[in-house]
BADO-331869 format. One record per residue: residue number from 1; residue in one letter; x, y, z of N, C-alpha, C, O, CB in turn. Coordinates in pm, 1 decimal. Glycine has a CB too. Layout:
N
  roza  nukol        nx        ny        nz       cax       cay       caz        cx        cy        cz        ox        oy        oz       cbx       cby       cbz
   NUM      A         X         Y         Z         X         Y         Z         X         Y         Z         X         Y         Z         X         Y         Z
...
***
This chain:
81
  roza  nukol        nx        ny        nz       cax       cay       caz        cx        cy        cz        ox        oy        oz       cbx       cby       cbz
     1      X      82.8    -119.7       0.0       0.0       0.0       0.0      86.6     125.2       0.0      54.7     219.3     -72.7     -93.8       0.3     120.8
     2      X     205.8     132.1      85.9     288.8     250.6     115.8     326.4     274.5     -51.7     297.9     371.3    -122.2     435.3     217.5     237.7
     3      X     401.6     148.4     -87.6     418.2     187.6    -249.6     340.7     220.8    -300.0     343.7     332.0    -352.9     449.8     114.0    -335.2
     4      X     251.2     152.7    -306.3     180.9     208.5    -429.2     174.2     388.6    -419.2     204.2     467.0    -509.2      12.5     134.1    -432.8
     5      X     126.6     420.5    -284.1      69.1     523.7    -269.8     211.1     662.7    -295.2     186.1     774.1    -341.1     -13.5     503.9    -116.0
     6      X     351.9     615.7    -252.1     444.7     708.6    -273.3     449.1     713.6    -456.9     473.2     823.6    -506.6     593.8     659.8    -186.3
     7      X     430.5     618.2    -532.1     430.1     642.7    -689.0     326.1     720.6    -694.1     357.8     830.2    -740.4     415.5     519.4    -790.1
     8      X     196.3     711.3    -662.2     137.4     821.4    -681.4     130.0     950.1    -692.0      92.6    1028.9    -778.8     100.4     817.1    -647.0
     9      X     187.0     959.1    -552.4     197.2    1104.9    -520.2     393.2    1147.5    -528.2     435.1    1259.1    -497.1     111.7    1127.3    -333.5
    10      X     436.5    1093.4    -550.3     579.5    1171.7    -539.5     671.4    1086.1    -644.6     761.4    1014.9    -600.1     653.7    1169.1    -363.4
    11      X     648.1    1094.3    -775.6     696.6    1082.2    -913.0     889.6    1093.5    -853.2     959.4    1014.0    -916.2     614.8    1240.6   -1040.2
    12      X     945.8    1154.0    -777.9    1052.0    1248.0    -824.2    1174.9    1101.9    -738.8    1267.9    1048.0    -798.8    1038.5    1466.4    -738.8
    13      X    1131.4    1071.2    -587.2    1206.6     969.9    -524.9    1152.1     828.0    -547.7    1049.2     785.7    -600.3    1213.9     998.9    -382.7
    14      X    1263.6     766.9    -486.1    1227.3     624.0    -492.8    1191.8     581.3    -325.9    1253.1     626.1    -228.9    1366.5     529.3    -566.3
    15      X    1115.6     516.3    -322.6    1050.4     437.8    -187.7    1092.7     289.7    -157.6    1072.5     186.7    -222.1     887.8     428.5    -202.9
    16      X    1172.2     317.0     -12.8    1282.7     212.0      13.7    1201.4     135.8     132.5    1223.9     156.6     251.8    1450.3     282.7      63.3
    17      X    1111.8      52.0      87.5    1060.0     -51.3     218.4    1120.3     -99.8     355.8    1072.0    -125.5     466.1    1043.8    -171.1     167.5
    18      X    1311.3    -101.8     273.6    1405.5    -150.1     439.9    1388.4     -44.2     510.3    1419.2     -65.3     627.6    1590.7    -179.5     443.0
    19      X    1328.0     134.0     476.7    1352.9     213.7     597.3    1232.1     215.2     657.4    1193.5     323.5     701.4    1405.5     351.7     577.0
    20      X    1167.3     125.0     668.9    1008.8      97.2     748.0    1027.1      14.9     877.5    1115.7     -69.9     867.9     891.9      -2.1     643.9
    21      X     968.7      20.2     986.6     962.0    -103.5    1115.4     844.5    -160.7    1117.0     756.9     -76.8    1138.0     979.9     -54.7    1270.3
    22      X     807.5    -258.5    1105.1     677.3    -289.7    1095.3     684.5    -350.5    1269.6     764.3    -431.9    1316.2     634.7    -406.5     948.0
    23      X     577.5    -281.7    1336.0     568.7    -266.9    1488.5     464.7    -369.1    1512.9     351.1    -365.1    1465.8     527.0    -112.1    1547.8
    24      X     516.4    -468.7    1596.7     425.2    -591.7    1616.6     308.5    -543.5    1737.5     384.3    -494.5    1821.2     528.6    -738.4    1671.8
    25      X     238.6    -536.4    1765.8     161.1    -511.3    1839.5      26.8    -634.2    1884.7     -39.6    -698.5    1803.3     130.3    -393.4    1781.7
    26      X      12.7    -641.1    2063.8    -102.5    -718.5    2095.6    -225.4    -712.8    2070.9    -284.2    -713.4    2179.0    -111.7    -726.0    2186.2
    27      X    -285.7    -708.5    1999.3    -398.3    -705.4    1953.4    -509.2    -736.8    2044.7    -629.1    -712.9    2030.8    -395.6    -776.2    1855.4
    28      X    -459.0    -783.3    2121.8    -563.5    -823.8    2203.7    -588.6    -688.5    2307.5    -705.2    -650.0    2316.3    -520.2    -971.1    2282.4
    29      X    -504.7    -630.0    2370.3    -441.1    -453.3    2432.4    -479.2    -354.8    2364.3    -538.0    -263.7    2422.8    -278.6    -417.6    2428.5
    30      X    -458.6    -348.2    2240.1    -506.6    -247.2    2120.7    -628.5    -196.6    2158.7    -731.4    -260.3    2181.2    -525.5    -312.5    1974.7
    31      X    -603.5     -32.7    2166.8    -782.7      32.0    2192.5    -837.4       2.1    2088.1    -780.6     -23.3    1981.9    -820.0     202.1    2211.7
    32      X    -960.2       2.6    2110.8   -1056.3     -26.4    2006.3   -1158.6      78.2    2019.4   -1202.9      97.1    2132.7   -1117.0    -168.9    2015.7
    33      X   -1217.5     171.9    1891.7   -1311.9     238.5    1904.8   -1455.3     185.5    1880.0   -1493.2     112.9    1788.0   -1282.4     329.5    1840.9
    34      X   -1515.2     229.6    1966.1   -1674.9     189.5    2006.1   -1732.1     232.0    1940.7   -1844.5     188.0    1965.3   -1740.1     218.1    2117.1
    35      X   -1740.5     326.9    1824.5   -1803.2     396.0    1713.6   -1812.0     376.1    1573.4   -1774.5     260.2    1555.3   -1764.6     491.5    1715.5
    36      X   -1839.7     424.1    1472.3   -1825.3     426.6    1326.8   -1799.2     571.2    1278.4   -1834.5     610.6    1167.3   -1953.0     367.9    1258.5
    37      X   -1740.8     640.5    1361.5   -1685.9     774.1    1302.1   -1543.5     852.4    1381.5   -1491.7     958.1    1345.5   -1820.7     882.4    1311.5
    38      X   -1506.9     776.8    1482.2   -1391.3     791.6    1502.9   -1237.0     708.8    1435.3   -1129.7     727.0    1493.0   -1413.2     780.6    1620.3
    39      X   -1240.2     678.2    1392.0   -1148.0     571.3    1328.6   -1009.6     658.7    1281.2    -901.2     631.7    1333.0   -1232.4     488.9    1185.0
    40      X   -1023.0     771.6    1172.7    -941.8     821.6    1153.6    -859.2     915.4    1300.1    -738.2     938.1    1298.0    -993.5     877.7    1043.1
    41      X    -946.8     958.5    1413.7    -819.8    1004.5    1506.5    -793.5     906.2    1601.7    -731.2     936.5    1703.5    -840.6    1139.9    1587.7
    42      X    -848.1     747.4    1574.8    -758.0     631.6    1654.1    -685.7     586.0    1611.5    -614.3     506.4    1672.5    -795.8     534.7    1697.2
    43      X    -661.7     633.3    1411.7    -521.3     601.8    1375.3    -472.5     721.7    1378.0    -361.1     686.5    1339.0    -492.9     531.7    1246.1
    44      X    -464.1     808.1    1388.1    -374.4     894.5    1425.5    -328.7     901.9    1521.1    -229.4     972.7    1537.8    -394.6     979.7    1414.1
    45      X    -388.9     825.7    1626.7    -361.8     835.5    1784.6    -255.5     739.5    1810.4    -147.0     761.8    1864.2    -493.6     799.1    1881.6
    46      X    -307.3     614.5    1758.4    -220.8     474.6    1740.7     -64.2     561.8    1653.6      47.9     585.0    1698.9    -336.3     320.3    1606.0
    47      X     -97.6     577.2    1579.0      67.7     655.4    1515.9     149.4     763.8    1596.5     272.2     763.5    1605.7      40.9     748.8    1369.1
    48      X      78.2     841.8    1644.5     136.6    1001.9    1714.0     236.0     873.2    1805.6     358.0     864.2    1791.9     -21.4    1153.3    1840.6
    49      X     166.5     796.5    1882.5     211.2     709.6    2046.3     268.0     613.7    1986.4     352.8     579.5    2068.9      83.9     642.3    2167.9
    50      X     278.7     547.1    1898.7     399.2     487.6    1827.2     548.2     533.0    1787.9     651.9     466.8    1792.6     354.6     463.7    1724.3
    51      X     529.4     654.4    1751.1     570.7     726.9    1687.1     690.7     810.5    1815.6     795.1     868.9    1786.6     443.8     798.5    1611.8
    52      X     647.5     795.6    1919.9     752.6     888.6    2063.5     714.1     735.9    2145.6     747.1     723.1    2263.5     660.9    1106.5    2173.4
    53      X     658.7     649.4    2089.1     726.2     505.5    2216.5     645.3     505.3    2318.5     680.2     442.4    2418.3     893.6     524.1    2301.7
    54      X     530.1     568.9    2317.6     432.3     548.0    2422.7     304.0     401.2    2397.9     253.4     355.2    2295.6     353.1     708.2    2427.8
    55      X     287.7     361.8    2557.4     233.9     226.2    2496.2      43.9     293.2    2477.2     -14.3     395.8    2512.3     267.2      51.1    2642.9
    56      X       9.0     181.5    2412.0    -143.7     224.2    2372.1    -198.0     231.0    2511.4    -226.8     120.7    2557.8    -237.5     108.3    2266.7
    57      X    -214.7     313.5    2573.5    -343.2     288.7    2717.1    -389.1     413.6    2681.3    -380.1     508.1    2759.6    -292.1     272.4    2918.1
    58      X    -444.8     425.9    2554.2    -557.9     488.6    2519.9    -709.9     439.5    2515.4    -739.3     326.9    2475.1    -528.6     523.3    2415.0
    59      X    -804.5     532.7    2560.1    -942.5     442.3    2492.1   -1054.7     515.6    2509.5   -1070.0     610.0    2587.0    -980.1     292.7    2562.1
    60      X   -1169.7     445.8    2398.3   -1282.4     545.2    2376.0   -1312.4     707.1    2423.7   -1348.8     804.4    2357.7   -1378.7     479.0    2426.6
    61      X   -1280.1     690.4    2569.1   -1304.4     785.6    2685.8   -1211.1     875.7    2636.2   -1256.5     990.1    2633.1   -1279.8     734.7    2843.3
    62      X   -1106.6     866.0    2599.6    -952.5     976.0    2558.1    -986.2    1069.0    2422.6    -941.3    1180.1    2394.8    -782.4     858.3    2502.8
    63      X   -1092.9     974.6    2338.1   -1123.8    1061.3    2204.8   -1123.1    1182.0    2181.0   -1061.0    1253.2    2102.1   -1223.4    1050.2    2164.2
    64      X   -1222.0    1203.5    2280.7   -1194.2    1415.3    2239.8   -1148.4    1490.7    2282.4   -1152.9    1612.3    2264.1   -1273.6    1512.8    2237.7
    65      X   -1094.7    1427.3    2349.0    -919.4    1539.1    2375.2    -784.4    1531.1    2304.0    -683.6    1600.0    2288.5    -847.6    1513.6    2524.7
    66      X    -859.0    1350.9    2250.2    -699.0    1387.8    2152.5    -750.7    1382.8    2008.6    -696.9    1337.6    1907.5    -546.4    1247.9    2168.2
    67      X    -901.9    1457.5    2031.4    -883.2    1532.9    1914.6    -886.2    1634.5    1901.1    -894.6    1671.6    1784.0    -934.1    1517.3    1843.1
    68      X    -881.7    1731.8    2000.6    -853.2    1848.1    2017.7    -758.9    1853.4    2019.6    -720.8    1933.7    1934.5    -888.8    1902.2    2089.4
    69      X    -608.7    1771.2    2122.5    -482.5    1813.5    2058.4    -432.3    1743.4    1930.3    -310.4    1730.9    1918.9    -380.1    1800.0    2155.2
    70      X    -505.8    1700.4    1841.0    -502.0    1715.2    1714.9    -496.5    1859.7    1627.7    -410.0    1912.1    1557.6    -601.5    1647.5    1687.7
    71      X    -632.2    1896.6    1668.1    -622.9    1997.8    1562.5    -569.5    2142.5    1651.5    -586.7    2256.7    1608.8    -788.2    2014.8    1478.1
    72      X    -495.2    2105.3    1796.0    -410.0    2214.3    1865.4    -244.6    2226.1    1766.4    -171.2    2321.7    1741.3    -383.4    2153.9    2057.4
    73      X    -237.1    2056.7    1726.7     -97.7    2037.6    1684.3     -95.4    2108.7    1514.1       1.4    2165.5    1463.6     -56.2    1850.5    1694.3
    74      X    -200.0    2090.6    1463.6    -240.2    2121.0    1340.2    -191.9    2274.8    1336.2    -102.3    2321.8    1266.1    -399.1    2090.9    1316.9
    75      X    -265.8    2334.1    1419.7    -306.0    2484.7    1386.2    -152.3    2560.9    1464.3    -119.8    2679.3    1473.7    -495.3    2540.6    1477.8
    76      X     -87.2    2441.9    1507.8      66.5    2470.0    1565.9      57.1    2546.6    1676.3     110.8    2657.1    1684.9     166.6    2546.6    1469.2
    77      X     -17.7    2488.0    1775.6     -33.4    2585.7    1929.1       8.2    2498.5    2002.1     -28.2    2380.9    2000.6    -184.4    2644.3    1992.5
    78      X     121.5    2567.8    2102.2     195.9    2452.9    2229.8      80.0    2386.4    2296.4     -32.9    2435.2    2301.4     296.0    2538.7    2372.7
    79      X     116.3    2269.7    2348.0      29.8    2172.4    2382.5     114.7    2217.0    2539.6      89.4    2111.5    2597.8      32.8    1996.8    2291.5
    80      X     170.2    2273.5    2611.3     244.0    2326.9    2722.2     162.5    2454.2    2751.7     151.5    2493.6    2867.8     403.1    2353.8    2689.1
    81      X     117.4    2505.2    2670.7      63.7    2620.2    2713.8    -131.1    2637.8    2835.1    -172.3    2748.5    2870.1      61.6    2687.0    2547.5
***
């Protein structure tokens, strides 16, 4: 999927699969959203906390705050402040 999708959009480099980690994760631990319209900020959530090494003890209850510091990080306002 990653390939395909870097030919799409970025003609100019080449896309090197060895610089990927594919992160094994318990599935069974994994938050799971209780909805049909949150999905896109529980993968964003799942990535941000992947992403700085934090473990998933996220869930349902955490949603709208981290989607507010979503679109805090977006609009580039300290999350310290």
């Amino acid at each position: 999927y990653l390939k395909d999708e870097h030919a799409a959009k970025d003609h100019a480099g080449t896309f090197d699969e060895n610089e990927w980690v594919l992160e094994d994760t318990d599935t069974s631990v994994t938050p799971q959203q209780q909805n049909g319209y949150d999905c896109g900020v529980f993968t964003c959530t799942c990535a941000d906390f992947l992403s700085v090494g934090l473990p998933l003890d996220y869930s349902q209850r955490d949603i709208k705050e981290q989607r507010k510091r979503m679109v805090w990080k977006i609009m580039g306002v300290s999350l310290d402040a």
